[in-house]
C-alpha positions in Angstrom: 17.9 -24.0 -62.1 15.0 -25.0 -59.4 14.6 -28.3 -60.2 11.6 -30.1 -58.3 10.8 -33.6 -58.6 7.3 -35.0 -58.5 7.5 -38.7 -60.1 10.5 -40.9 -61.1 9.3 -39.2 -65.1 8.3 -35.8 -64.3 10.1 -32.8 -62.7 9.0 -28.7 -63.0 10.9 -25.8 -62.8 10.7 -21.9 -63.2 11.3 -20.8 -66.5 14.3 -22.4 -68.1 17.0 -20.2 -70.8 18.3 -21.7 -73.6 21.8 -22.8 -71.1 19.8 -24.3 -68.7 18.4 -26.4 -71.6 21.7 -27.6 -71.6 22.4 -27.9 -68.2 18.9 -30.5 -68.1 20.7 -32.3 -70.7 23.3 -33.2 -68.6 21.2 -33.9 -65.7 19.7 -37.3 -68.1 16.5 -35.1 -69.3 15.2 -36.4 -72.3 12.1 -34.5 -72.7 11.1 -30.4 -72.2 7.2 -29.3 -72.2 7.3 -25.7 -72.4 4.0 -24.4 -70.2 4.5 -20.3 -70.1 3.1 -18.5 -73.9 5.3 -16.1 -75.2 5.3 -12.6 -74.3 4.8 -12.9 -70.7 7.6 -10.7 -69.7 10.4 -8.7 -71.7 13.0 -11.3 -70.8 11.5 -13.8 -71.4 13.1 -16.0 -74.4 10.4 -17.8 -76.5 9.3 -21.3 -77.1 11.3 -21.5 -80.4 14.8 -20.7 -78.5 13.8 -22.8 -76.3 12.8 -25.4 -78.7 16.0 -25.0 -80.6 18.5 -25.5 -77.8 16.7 -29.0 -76.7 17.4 -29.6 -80.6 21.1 -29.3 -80.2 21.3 -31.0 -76.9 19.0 -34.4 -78.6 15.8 -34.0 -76.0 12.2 -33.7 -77.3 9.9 -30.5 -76.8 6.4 -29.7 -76.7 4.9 -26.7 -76.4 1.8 -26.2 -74.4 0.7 -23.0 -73.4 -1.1 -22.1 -70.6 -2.9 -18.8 -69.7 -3.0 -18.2 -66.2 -6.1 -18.7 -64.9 -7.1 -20.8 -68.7 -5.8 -23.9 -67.5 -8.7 -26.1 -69.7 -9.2 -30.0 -69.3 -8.1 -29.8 -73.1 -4.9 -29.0 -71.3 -4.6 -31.3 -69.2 -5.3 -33.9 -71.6 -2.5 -32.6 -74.3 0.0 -32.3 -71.1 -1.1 -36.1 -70.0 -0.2 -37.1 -73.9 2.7 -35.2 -73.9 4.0 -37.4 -70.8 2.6 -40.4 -72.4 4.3 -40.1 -75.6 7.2 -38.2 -74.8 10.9 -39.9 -73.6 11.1 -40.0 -69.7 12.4 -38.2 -67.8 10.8 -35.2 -68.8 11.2 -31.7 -67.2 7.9 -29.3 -67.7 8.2 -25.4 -66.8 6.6 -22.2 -66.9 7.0 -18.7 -65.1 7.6 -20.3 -61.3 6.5 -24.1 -62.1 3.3 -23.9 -60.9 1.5 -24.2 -63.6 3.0 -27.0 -64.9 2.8 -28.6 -61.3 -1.1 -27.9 -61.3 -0.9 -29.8 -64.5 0.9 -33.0 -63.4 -1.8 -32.7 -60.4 -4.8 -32.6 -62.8 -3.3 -35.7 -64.4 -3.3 -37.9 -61.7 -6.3 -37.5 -60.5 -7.8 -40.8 -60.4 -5.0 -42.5 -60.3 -3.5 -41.4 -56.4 -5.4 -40.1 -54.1 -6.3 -36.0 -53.7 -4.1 -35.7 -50.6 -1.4 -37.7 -52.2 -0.8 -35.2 -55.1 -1.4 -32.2 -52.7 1.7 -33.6 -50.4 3.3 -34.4 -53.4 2.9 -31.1 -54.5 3.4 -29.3 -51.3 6.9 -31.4 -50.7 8.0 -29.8 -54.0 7.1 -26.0 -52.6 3.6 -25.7 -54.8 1.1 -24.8 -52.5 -2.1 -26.4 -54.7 -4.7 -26.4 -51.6 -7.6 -24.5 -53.8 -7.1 -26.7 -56.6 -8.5 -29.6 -54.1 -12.5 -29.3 -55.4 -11.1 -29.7 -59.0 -8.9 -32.1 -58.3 -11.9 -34.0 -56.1 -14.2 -33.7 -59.0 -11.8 -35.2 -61.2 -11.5 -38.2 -58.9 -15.3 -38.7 -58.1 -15.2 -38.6 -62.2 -12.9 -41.3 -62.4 -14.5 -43.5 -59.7 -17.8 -43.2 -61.9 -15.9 -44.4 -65.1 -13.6 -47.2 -65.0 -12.3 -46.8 -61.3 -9.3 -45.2 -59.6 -5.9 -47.3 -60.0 -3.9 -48.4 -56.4 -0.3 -46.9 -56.9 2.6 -47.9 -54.8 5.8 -46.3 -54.8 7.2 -49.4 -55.9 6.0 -52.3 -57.4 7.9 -55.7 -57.4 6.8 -58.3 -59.9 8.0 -61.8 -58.2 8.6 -62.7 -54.8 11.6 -64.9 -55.0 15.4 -63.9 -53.8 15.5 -61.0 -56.2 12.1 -59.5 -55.5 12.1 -60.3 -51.2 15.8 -59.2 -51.3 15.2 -55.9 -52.9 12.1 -55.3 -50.7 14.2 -55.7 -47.5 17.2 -53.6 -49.1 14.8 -50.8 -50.0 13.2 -50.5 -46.6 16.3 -50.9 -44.5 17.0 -47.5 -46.7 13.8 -46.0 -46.6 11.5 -47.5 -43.5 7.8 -47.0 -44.3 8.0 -46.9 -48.2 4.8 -47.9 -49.7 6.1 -51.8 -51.4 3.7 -53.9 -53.4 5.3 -57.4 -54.3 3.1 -59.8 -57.1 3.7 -62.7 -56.6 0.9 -65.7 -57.1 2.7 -68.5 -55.5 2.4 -69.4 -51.5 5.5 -70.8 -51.3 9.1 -69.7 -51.6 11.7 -72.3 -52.4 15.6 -72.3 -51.7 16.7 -73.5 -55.2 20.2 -74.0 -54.4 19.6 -76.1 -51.6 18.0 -79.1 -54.5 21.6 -79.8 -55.8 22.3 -81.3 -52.5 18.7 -83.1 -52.2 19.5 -84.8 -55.3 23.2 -85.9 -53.6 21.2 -87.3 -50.8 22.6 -84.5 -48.2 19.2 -82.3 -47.4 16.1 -83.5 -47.1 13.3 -81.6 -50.0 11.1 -79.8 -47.2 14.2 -78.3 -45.6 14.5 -76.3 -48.9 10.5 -74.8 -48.9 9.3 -71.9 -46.6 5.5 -70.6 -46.5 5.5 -67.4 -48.5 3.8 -65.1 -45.8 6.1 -65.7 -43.1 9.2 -63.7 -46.1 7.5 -60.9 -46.9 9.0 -58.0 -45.4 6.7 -56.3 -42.6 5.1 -53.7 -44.0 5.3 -54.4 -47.8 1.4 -55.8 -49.2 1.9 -58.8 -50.6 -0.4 -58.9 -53.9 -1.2 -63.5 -54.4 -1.9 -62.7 -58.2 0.1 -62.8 -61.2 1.2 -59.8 -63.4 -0.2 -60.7 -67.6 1.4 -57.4 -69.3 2.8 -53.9 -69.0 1.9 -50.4 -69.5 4.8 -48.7 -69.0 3.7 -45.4 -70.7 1.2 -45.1 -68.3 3.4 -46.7 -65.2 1.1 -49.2 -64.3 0.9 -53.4 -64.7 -2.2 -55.4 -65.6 -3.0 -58.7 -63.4 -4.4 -61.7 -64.9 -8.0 -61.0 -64.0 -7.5 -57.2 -65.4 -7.3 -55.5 -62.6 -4.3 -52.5 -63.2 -1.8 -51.7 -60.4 -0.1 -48.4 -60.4 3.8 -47.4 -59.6 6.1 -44.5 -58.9 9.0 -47.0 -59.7 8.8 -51.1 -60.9 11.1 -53.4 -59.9 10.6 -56.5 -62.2 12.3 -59.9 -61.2 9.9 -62.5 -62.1 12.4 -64.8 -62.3 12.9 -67.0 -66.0 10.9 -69.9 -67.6 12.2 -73.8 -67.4 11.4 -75.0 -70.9 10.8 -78.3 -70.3 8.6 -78.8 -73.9 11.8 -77.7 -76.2 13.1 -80.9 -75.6 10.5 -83.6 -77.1 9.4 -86.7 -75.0 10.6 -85.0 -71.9 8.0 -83.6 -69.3 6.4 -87.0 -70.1 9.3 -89.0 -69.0 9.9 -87.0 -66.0 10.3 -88.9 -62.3 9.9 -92.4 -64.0 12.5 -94.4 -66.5 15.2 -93.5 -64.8 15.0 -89.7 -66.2 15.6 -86.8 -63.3 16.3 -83.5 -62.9 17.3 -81.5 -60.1 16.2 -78.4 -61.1 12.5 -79.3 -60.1 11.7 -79.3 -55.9 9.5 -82.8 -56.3 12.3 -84.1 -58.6 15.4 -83.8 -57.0 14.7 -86.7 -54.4 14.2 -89.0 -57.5 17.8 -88.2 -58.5 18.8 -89.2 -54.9 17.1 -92.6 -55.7 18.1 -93.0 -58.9 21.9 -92.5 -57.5 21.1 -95.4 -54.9 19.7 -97.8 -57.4 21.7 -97.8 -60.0 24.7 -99.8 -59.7 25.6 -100.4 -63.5 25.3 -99.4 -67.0 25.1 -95.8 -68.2 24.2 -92.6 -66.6 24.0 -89.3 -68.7 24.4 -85.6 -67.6 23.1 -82.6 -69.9 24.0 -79.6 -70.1 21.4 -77.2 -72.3 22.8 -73.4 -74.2 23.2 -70.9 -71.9 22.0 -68.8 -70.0 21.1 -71.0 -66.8 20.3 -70.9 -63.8 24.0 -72.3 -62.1 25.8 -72.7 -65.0 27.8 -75.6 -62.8 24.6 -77.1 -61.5 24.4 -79.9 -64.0 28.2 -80.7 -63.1 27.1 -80.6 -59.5 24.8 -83.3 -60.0 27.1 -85.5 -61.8 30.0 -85.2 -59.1 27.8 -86.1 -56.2 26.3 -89.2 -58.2 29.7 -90.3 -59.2 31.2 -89.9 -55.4 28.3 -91.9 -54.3 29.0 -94.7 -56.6 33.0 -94.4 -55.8 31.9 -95.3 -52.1 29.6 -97.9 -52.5 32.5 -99.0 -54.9 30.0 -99.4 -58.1 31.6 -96.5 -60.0 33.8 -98.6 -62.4 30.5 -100.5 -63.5 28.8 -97.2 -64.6 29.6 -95.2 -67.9 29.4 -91.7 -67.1 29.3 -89.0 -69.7 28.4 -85.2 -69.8 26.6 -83.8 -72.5 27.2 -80.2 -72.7 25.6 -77.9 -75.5 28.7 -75.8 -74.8 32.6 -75.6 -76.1 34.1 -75.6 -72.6 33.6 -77.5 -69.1 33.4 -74.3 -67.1 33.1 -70.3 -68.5 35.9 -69.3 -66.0 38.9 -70.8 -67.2 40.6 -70.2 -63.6 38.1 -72.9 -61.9 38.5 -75.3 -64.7 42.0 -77.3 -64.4 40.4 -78.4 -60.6 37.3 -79.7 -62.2 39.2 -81.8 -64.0 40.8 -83.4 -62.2 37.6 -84.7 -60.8 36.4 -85.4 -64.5 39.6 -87.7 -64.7 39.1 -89.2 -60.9 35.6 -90.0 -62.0 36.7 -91.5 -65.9 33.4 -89.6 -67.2 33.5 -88.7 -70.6 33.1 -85.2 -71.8 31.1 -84.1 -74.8 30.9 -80.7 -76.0 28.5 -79.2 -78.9 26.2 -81.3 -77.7 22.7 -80.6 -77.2 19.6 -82.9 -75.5 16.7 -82.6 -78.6 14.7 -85.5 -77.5 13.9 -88.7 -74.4 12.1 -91.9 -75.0 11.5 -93.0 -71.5 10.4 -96.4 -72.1 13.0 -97.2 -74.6 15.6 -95.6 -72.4 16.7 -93.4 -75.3 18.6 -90.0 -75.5 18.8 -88.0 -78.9 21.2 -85.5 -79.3 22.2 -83.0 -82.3 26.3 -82.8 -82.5 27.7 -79.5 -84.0 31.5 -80.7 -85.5 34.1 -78.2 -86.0 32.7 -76.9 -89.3 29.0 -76.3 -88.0 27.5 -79.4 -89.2 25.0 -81.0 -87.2 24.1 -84.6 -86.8 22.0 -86.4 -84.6 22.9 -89.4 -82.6 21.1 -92.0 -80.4 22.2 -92.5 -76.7 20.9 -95.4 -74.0 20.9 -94.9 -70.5 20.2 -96.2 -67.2 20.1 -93.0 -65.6 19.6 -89.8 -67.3 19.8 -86.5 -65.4 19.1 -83.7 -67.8 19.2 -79.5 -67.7 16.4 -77.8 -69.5 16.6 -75.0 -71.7 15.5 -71.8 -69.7 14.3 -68.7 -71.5 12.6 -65.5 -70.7 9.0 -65.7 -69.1 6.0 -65.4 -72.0 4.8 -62.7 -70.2 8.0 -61.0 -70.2 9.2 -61.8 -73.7 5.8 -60.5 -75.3 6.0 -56.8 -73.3 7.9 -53.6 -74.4 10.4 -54.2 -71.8 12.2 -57.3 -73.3 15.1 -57.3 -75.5 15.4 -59.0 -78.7 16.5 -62.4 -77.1 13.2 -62.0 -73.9 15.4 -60.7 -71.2 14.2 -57.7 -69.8 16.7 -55.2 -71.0 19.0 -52.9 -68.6 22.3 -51.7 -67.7 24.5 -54.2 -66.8 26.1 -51.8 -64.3 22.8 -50.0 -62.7 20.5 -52.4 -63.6 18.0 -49.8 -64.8 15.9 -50.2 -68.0 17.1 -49.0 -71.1 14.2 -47.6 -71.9 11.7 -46.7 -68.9 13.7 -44.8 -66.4 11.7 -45.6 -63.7 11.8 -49.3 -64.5 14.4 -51.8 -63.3 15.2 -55.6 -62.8 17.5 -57.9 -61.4 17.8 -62.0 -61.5 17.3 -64.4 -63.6 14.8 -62.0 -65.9 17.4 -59.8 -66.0 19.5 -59.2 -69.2 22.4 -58.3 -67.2 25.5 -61.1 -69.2 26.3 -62.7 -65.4 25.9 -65.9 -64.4 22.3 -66.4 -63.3 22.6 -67.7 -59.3 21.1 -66.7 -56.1 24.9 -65.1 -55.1 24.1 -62.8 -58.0 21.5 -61.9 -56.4 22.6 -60.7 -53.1 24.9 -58.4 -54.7 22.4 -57.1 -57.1 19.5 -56.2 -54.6 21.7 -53.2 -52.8 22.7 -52.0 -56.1 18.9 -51.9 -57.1 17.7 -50.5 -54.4 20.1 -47.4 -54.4 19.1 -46.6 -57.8 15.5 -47.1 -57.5 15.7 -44.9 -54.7 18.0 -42.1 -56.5 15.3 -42.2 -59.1 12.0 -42.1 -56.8 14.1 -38.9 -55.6 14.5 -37.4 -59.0 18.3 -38.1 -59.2 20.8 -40.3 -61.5 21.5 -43.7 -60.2 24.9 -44.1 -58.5 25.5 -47.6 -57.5 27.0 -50.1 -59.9 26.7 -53.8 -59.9 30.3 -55.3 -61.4 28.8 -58.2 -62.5 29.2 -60.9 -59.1 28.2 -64.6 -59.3 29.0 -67.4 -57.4 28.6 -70.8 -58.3 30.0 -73.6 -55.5 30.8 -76.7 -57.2 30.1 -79.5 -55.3 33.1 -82.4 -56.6 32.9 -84.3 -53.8 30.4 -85.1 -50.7 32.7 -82.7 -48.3 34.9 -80.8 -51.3 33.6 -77.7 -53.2 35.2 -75.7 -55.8 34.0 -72.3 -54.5 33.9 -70.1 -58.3 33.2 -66.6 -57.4 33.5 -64.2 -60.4 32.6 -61.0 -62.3 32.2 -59.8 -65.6 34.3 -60.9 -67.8 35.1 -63.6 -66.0 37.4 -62.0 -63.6 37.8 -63.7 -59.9 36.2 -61.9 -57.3 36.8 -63.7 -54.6 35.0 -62.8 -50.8 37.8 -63.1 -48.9 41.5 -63.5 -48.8 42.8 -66.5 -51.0 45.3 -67.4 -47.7 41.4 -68.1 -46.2 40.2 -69.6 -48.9 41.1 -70.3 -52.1 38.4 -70.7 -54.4 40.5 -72.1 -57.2 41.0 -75.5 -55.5 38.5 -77.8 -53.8 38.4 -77.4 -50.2 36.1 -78.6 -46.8 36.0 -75.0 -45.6 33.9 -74.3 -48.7 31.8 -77.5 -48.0 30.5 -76.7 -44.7 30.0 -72.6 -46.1 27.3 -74.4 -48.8 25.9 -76.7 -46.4 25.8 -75.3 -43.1 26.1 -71.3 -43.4 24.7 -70.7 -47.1 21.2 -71.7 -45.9 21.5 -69.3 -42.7 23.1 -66.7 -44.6 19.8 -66.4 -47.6 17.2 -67.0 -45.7 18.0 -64.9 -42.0 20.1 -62.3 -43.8 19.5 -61.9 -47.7 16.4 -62.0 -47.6 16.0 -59.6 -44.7 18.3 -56.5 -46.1 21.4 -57.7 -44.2 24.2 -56.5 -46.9 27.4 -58.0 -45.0 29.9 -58.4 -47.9 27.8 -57.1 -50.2 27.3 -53.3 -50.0 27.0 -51.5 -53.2 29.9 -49.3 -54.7 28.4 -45.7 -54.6 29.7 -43.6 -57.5 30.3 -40.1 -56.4 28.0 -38.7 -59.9 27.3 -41.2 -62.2 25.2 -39.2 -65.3 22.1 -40.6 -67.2 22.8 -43.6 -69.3 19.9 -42.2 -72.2 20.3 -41.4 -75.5 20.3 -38.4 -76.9 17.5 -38.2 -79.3 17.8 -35.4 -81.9 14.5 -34.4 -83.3 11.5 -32.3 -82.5 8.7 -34.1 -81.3 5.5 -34.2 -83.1 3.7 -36.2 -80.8 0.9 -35.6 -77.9 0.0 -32.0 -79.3 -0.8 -30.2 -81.8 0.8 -27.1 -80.2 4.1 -28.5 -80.9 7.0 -26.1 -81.9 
């Protein structure tokens, strides 16, 4: 087989036999559009072979028709539907390809630009320079209607780690690729860096950067936000309706800090003694908070996963209790953790050090527990308590300090769009990071469905990975790099002491370097001074910028499709279906 690739859904051959059906299968097809009638040559075998082997092997067909030299705007539309309705990646042929190539070019007029598709085209070996008039009055046709849609090669939604770090990754691959980020904020913030505002150890601004001065060079940075998805027609919708298109969409938006599931919260917020470092004009009230209080009780929660840092609300508690051990106050504070979970820590490994700073500290661990409600005035805390058999009860709390987790769940924009899973994540492979659905779709961070712990460390291991594969499929091939599923959560016990968990999927260590260096399992100085004095350096003058030291993606030699075969017949887009 010829095999040419024009988009990340579409590719075009000569005229395929009922093995090479076969042969697509294997290549993560999911879709043929027959273009050459029957009876064009003696050999040739017809559209109901055809039709029957893509049967066998689970991909949809279509059969459109085209007479050379006939090639109607009828066509054009039932080959557009075809690629609208039909499972992607799809693979059109005819006698050489041509035809179906001068159908993909018709398509998108209107949508990229006449000498895009004509390189496009041309790249693939289809010489389409005398289809240019058509092709131009298609466009001028579009321009009179509803307008002619910008199209990048890739699309990021979100400029935070995920979405600069995949930019930089991408064009330290490819220089020059055309990169749109979305992104409507104009500042980026280093979230890791708040644990340590809140323990009195950064300062808040050291943790905020102006958003123009990370964007790639080269890349257009879009200040808008993204309101929905088309993915049938590879294009997003901004929140003043304007449509972006995309060869490829890399969505890391990031995840939603659901402040308003817990009652009487966002109203108690930065006054009463109730904090939270996991907002940037919050965490210095922790700090305070920590200074003032010399007595009474302090309360740490901990909300259902997934988080962002599973250990950060543990983090905050260690650093507020080795304060008060220093200014010698800690024996007059009850300190309890409130944790909507059954364990301390989800790797077991990391777990016997921590407590032994649970014990040094004398705080009081609660598990099943889960913050429901805050009456800041009354300096109250309710909490529903799940026993052994499931019951649940509520139960009052009082505080003098109250330092709480929210609940985080999918974005509504992402939870309401076809790219969500059941429980709002956007849903991919765990391993490649490519949607489940959409081929030419992928995501990594927080949004991501991916079952590893949600941190910034995740992150620089995912970007490579993503960028490979977003790459392989701009290129018309398989993905090939696999993310195994690293996070890294430091776990700040003492001011100078971290607990350095690095892990992977199920929970196996994965440590960076050499346990003789470091060992991760303990808590350690040499881990101290990496969070405080190299972390910072390291994300900002080398994540964000495409430097992969220690994180270079493991590149599978042929990885095959990860789609679904899907055994029926299509009877969508035309009515000149088999």
């Amino acid at each position: 087989m010829n095999i040419k690739t024009l988009a990340p859904d579409i590719s075009v051959s000569p005229q395929l036999t009922p093995q090479d059906v076969g042969l697509a299968a294997a290549q993560g097809f999911r879709a043929i559009i027959i273009n050459r009638p029957d009876g064009e040559s003696d050999d040739q075998p017809g559209h109901e072979l055809i039709a029957e082997a893509a049967q066998r092997h689970g991909l949809e067909v279509c059969y459109i028709p085209i007479v050379p030299g006939q090639l109607s705007d009828a066509d054009v539309a039932m080959f557009a539907e075809a690629l609208h309705e039909m499972p992607a990646p799809a693979l059109a042929f005819c006698r050489t390809g041509t035809r179906s190539a001068t159908l993909w070019a018709l398509t998108q007029a209107g949508h990229l630009s006449v000498d895009a598709i004509l390189k496009t085209t041309s790249s693939a070996g289809y010489d389409l320079a005398a289809l240019r008039p058509r092709l131009e009055a298609r466009d001028k046709s579009a321009d009179a209607g509803i307008g002619r849609v910008p199209t990048h090669d890739v699309l990021i939604i979100g400029a935070g780690a995920a979405g600069i770090s995949v930019a930089s990754s991408l064009l330290k691959r490819r220089p020059g690729l055309d990169i749109a980020i979305i992104d409507p904020r104009t500042d980026h913030y280093y979230q890791p860096g708040w644990t340590l505002v809140g323990g009195g150890v950064f300062k808040r601004e050291d943790t905020v950067r102006a958003m123009d001065g990370l964007i790639p060079k080269g890349v257009k940075w879009i200040p808008a936000a993204c309101a929905r998805f088309k993915p049938d027609r590879n294009e997003v919708v901004l929140e003043d309706g304007t449509a972006i298109g995309y060869r490829a969409l890399i969505a890391a938006p990031g995840l939603k800090l659901d402040w308003d599931a817990i009652e009487g919260l966002k109203e108690s917020l930065g006054r009463n003694g109730v904090t939270s470092n996991y907002r940037f004009d919050m965490a210095p009230y922790t700090w305070d908070l920590v200074q003032s209080v010399g007595s009474g009780r302090a309360l740490f929660t901990q909300p259902p996963m997934p988080i962002k840092c599973a250990g950060a609300p543990q983090k905050a508690m260690y650093l507020a209790c080795d304060a008060w051990r220093r200014r010698g106050v800690l024996k007059n504070i009850d300190v309890s953790f409130h944790n909507a979970g059954a364990v301390l820590f989800g790797v077991k490994d990391y777990v016997p050090a921590l407590m032994e700073y649970v014990k040094k500290y004398n705080i009081d661990l609660n598990f099943n527990e889960t913050l429901v409600a805050v009456d800041g005035p009354a300096k109250k805390a309710l909490f529903e308590i799940k026993d052994a058999s499931g019951n649940v009860r509520r139960e009052e709390k009082t505080f003098d300090m109250l330092h709480v987790c929210p609940p985080q769940v999918g974005l509504d924009f992402i939870r309401n769009s076809p790219l969500a899973n059941s429980t709002g994540w956007i849903d991919v492979n765990a391993e490649t990071l490519q949607h489940t659905k959409y081929g030419n779709i992928f995501s990594l961070g927080d949004a991501a469905s991916t079952p590893n712990a949600k941190t910034a460390a995740a992150v620089r291991k995912q970007a490579p990975v993503c960028a490979h594969n977003v790459l392989c499929v701009i290129d018309g091939k398989a993905p090939t790099a696999v993310y195994n599923g690293y996070g890294s959560c430091p776990l700040t016990v003492e001011r100078g002491k971290i607990v350095l968990a690095e892990f992977a999927y199920g929970g196996k260590l994965d440590p960076s370097v050499p346990k003789w260096m470091l060992d991760g399992t303990k808590p350690t100085r040499a881990a101290w001074f990496l969070k405080e004095k190299m972390l910072p350096a390291i994300y900002f003058d080398m994540m964000l910028k495409g430097t992969e030291t220690l994180a270079r993606p493991t590149i599978l030699p042929h990885r095959p499709a990860e789609h679904e075969a899907q055994p029926a017949l299509s009877n969508k887009a035309t009515s000149k279906v088999a």
